[in-house]
C-alpha positions in Angstrom: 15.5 -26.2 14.7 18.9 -24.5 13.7 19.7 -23.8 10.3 22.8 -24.0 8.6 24.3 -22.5 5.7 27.1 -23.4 3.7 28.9 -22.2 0.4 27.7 -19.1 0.3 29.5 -16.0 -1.6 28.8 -12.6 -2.7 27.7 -12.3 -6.1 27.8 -8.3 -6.2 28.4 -5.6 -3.8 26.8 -2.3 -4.4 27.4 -0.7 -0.8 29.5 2.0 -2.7 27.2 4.6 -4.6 23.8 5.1 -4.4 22.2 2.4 -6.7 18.7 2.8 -5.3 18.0 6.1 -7.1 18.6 4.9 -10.7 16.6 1.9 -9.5 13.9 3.8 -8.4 14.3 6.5 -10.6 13.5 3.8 -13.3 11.2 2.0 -11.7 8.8 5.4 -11.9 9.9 7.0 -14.9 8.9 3.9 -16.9 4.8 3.5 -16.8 4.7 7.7 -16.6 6.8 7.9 -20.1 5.0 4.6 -21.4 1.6 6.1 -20.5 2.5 9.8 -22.3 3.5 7.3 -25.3 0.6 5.4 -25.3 -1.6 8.4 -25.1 0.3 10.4 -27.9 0.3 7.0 -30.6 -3.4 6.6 -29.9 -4.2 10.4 -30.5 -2.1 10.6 -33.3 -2.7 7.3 -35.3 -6.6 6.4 -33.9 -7.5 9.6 -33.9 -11.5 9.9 -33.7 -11.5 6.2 -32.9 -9.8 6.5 -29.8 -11.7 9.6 -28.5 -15.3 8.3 -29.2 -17.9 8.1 -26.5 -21.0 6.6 -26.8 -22.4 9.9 -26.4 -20.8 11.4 -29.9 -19.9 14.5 -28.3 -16.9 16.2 -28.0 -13.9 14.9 -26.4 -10.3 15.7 -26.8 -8.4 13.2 -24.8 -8.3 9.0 -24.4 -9.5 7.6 -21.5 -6.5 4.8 -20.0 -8.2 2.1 -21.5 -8.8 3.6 -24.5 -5.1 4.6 -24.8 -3.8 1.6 -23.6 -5.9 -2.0 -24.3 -7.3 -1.3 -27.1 -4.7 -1.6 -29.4 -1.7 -4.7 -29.6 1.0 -1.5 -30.0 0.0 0.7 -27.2 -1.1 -2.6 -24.8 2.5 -4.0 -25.2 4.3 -1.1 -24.0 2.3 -0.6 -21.0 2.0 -4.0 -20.3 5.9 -4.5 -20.8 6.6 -1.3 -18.8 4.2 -2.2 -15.7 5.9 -5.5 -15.7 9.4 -4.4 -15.3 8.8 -1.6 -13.1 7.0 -4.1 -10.7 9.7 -5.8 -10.6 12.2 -3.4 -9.4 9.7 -1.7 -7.4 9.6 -5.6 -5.4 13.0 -4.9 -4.6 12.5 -1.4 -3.6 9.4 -2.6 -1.0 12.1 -5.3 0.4 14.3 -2.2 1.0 11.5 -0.7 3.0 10.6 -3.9 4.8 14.1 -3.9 6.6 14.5 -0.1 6.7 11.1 0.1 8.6 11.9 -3.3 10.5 15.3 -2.0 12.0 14.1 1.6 13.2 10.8 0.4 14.9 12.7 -2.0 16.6 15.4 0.5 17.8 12.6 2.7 18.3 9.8 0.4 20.2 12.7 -2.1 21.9 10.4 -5.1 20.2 12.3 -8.2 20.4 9.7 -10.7 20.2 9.3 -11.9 16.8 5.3 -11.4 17.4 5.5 -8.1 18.1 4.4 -4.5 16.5 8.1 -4.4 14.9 7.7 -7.4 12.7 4.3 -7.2 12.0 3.9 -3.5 10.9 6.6 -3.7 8.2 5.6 -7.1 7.0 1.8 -5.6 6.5 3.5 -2.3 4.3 5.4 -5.3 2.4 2.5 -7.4 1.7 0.3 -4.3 1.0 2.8 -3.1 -1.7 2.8 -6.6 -3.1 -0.9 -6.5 -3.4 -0.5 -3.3 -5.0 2.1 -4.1 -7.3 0.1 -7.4 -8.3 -3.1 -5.8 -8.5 -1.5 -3.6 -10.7 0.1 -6.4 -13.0 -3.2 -7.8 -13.5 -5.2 -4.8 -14.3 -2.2 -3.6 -17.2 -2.0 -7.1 -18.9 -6.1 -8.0 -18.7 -7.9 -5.5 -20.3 -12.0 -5.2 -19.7 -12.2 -6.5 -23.1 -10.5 -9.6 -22.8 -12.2 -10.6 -19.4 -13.7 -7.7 -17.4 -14.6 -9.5 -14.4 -11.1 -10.1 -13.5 -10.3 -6.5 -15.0 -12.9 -4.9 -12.4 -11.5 -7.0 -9.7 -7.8 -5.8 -10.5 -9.0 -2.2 -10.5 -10.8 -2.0 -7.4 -8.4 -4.7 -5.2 -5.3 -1.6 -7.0 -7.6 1.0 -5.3 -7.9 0.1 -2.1 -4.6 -1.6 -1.8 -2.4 1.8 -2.7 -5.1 3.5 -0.6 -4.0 1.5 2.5 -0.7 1.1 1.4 -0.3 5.4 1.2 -2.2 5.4 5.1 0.3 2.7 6.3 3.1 4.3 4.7 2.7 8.2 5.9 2.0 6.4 9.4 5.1 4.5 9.6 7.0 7.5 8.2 5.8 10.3 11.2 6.9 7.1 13.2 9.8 6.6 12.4 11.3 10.0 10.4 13.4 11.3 12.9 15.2 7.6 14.1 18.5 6.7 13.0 19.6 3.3 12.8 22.7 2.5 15.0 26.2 3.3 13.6 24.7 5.7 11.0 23.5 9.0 10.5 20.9 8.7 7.9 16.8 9.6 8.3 14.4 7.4 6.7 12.2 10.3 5.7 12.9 13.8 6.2 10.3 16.3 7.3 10.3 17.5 3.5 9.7 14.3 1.9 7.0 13.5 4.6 5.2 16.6 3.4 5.3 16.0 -0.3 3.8 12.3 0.3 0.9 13.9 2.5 0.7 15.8 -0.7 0.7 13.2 -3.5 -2.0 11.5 -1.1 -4.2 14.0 -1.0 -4.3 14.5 -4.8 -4.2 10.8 -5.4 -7.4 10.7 -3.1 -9.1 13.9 -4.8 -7.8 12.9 -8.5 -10.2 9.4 -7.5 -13.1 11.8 -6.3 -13.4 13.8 -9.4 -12.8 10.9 -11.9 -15.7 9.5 -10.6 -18.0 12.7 -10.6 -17.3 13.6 -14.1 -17.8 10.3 -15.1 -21.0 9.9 -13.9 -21.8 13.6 -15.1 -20.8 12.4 -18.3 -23.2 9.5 -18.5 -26.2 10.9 -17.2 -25.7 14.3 -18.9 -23.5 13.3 -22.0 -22.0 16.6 -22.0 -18.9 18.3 -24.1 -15.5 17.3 -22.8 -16.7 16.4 -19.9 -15.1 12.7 -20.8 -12.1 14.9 -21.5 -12.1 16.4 -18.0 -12.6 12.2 -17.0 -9.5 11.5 -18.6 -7.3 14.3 -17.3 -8.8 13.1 -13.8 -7.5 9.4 -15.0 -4.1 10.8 -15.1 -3.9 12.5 -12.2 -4.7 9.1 -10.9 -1.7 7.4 -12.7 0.9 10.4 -11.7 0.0 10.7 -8.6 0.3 6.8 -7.5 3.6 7.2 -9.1 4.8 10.2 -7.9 4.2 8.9 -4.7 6.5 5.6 -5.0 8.8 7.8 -6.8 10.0 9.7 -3.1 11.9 6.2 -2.5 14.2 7.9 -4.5 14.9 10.4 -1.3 14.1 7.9 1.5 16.4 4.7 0.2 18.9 7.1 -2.2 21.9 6.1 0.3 21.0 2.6 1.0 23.8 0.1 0.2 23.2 -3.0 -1.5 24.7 -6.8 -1.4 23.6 -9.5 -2.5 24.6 -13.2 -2.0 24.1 -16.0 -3.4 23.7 -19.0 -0.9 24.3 -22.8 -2.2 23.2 -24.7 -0.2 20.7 -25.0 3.5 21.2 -27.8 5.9 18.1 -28.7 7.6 18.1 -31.4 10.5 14.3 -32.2 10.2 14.8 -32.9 5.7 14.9 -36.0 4.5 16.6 -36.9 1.3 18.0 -39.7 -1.0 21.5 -38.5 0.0 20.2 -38.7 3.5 18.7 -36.3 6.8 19.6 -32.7 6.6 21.0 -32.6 3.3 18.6 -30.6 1.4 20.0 -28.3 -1.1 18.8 -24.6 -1.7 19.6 -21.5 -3.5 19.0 -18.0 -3.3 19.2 -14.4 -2.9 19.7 -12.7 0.5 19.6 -9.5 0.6 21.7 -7.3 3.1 21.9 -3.5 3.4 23.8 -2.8 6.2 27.8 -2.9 6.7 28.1 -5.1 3.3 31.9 -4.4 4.0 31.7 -5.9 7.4 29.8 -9.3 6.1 32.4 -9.5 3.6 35.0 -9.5 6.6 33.2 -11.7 8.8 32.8 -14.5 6.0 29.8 -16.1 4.1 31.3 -19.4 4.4 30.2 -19.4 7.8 26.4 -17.9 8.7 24.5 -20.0 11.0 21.0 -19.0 11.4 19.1 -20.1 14.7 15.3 -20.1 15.3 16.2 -18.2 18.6 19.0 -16.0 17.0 18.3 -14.6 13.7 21.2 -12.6 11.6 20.1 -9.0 11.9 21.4 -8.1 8.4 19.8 -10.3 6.6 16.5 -9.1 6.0 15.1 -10.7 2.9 15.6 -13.7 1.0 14.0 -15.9 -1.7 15.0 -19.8 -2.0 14.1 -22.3 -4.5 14.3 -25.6 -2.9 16.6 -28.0 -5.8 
């Protein structure tokens, strides 16, 4: 049935300026300075404490957990950084989701809301979200506090940013040389492509040696060799971050609005006040031609089952 909406405005129009690099930018630069923090504080102030093994040999560096859950300090920063930056990295996989979502379409001529053009960037959304939940999960519970749920967390982060990388770099030699109509502007560039290959391969290579000199390091209980674990551990960290970092490059241009809609009319609710009288709130988000929404008017979006508003791509409502 249709859908009406009513009362809606704009409640900030960023299509000027490129806000999705400081967003981005952020979003990366947060865990990889609160994870050099956390490592430094734990060296410095733990010392021996944080850089014993059960083997009592030598070791120079913390491994994560060590650096980061053992301590109320060091677990609130990353915990508070991982928090925020999966927050604005939500936002940043909603910029993809309609990025990827317009060229495929252009690209494939998928109008069928079943087709490969709505379901390949809602799976890269939903794997990102995994990701980023995963992610969440493994920062706030540390093994200590429940390590069933930790080990879950760490493998479910794995193999999510595993597929999500593969999906990603798949969609991008897609999809790097289309424009969207009415602009000029490439998703990835052949540069950017490159570098992600890149990050991939060391993300996937960093995971491979972590896991050798780990288990060198328990059956052989040799020096540093939990050093060399750590260092692997990091490359881990950076790399995976790296990674979401090139959204700096691919999104940098990409105008933002947001509106703020009242209220949703729909014929088939039932209410006190009456059928179709529902109230909702929420957040759509457009990217494209803010300045032309603004001209067409809010007041008056109508949104059928059989003809959905191309620019808005994403949207969250709470039901009052």
């Amino acid at each position: 049935p249709p859908v009406t909406a009513v009362r809606s405005r704009e409640l900030l129009n960023m299509s000027s300026g490129s806000w999705m690099r400081p967003l981005a930018l952020f979003a990366s630069a947060l865990p990889a300075a609160a994870l050099l923090a956390c490592v430094c504080i734990a060296v410095h102030y733990r010392g021996e404490g944080a850089l014993a093994t059960h083997c009592r040999n030598v070791n120079r560096l913390p491994s994560i957990s060590a650096a980061v859950g053992q301590r109320s300090l060091e677990k609130r920063i990353w915990s508070v950084s991982i928090a925020v930056s999966c927050a604005l990295r939500l936002l940043v996989a909603a910029a993809y989701r309609q990025e990827i979502a317009a060229r495929l379409s252009a690209t494939w001529r998928v109008s069928d809301s079943c087709g490969a053009a709505s379901l390949i960037p809602g799976a890269h959304f939903g794997l990102g979200c995994l990701e980023l939940a995963s992610l969440l999960g493994l920062s706030v519970i540390a093994s200590t506090d429940n390590y069933a749920v930790h080990r879950n967390c760490f493998i479910t982060f794995l193999l999510s940013s595993f597929a999500y990388m593969l999906l990603h770099l798949w969609v991008a030699s897609r999809i790097r040389s289309k424009f969207i109509a009415g602009t000029q502007r490439v998703l990835v560039t052949t540069r950017c492509f490159l570098a992600k290959l890149l990050l991939l391969s060391a993300y996937c290579a960093s995971i491979l040696l972590a896991v050798y000199f780990y288990a060198r390091h328990q059956a052989y209980c040799e020096d540093m060799m939990y050093t060399y674990f750590a260092v692997a551990e990091y490359a881990v960290v950076y790399a995976n971050i790296l990674f979401h970092f090139t959204a700096y490059y691919d999104l940098g241009s990409l105008p933002i609005c947001l509106v703020l809609t009242r209220e949703f009319k729909f014929p088939s609710c039932k209410t006190a006040s009456g059928p179709g009288s529902c109230r909702y709130w929420g957040f759509l988000w457009l990217s494209h031609s803010c300045q032309h929404q603004r001209r067409t008017g809010y007041d008056s979006l109508d949104f059928a089952a059989e003809q959905p508003v191309s620019a808005v791509t994403h949207s969250i409502f709470v039901g009052l």
